[in-house]
Each structure stands twice: as C-alpha cells, then as structure tokens.
C-alpha angles and dihedrals in degrees: 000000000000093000092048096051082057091052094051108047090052096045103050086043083049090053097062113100131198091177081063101051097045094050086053096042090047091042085229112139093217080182087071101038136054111000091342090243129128088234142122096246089059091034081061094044094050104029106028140253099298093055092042090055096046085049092051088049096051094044093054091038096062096041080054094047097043084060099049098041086045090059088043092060105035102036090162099061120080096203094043099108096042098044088052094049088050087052089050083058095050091048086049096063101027103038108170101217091058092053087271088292108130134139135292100270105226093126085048095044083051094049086059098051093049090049094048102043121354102192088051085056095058091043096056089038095060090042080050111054089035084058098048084043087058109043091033100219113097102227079084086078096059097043098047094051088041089051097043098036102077089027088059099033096052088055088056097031133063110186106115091213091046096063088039085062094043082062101042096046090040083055094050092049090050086044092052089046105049092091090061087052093050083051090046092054093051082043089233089124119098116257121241096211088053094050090053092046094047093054090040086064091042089057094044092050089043090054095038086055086049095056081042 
C-alpha cells in the first residue's frame, strides 16, 4: 500500500501536462510541429522562448512536488521520494489521458534530482550542458545526466532500493532518447551552437532597432 501510495501520487503529477494546455490554449498541434514531443524544448521551438520556459518550470516543479510529497506520505520508507519522482517521470511521458504519448522527460528528471539531492542537480547540470555544448546536439544533456545520475548517487546514497530507482528511471530517459541520437548521427538533429547563436543575433538586432 505504501508503495502504491508513492506510484500514484507521481504518476498522476507527472500526468499533468503544460505543454498540453498551451498548445490548446494557443490552438497549435505541437504533435505536428518541431520534434513532435509534449515537452518544454519543442514548446520553446513552437511557441517561443516565454512558453518553453513556463513549461520547463512546471515540468520541474511537479517532479519536485511528486519527492517531497512522497516522503511526506510515506516517512517510513526510505525510497519513497525518489520512487515517487521516477514515477513523475513515468507520468510525464506516458500520460494516460494523451494515449500514453508525453514528452521526453528530461525537466521532470531534473526536478527529481533537484528534489533528491540538490548538489547532485547542479553537478549533473553543469556535466550536462558542457556535453551538449560540445557535441553540439542537445540529446547530450539528457545522456549525460541518465549515465552519471545513479553512478554519483550510489557513492552518496546507501538505500539499496533507492539506487535500484536512480537506474531504472536514468534507462528509461536514455530509452526514450535513442531516437534523437539516431537523428544526431544522420545530422538531421538541430545544433545547439547554431540555436544560441541564432538567438544571439536575434537579441543583437532587437537591441540595434531599438538605438535606431
């Protein structure tokens, strides 16, 4: 039961979808456009930069959320946090109510780790972002942080279980991934270098017209 409590609570937080909501709201299919995904990268691609932040921010929040309120209901049971944030992350790509059809998962993966170990969340956000710079696809985000998670949480964690979790949910971010790195070795991914320059050159010709 206990277990179960933890399961439920992330899934159905998970569920929850502000990719969803804004493409309704702003009557834009982002099924049919960008990368296809519920998420907040394609939000951000489709919608702009504003959506695509509030959808980051969401996403994180209720992976957050979903840990904390799973310790909170289940005090007794040391995997409860984290078992309830993987299951965020579950909710968060297979929603039910969307035909099991989400997002990728990488804002709520990150909300998790943020809510399980904060100083492991920076960590893995700084390895992150320096990969994706480097390779310059940003699938390197999400694998890097998938790889080094359970690696870095079993040296400053003990539970058993809790490890066990930080495996499972990393596999299941690199399974739902491998098709962007399919796209990245044909090159048909978009580059990350390219996308911050081209918004580099959007800002400097915003702010030139505005001297004007």
């Amino acid at each position: 039961m206990r277990v179960f409590l933890c399961i439920l609570n992330g899934y159905l937080l998970g569920s929850l979808s502000p990719a969803a909501f804004f493409s309704k709201l702003k009557d834009t299919n982002l099924r049919e456009k960008g990368t296809g995904n519920l998420g907040a990268s394609n939000t951000m691609l489709v919608m702009g930069r504003t959506y695509g932040i509030l959808v980051a921010l969401f996403d994180i929040a209720k992976a957050f959320v979903s840990v904390r309120l799973g310790s909170w209901l289940v005090p007794t049971l040391a995997c409860a946090g984290i078992l309830s944030g993987a299951f965020a992350v579950v909710g968060h790509i297979f929603p039910f109510y969307m035909h099991f059809r989400g997002g990728k998962g990488l804002a709520a993966f990150g909300g998790l780790l943020l809510a399980v170990d904060p100083f492991l969340f920076f960590i893995l956000l700084a390895a992150a972002v320096g990969v994706m710079i480097a390779v310059n696809y940003s699938v390197g985000a999400p694998m890097t942080a998938a790889i080094l998670f359970p690696l870095l949480y079993r040296l400053r964690h003990d539970d058993l279980f809790s490890v066990i979790i930080a495996v499972a949910v990393s596999l299941l971010l690199i399974g739902v991934h491998i098709s962007n790195i399919e796209r990245a070795a044909r090159g048909d991914e978009m580059k990350v270098r390219d996308f911050l320059m081209r918004h580099l050159s959007a800002k400097e010709e915003t702010v030139s017209d505005d001297v004007k």
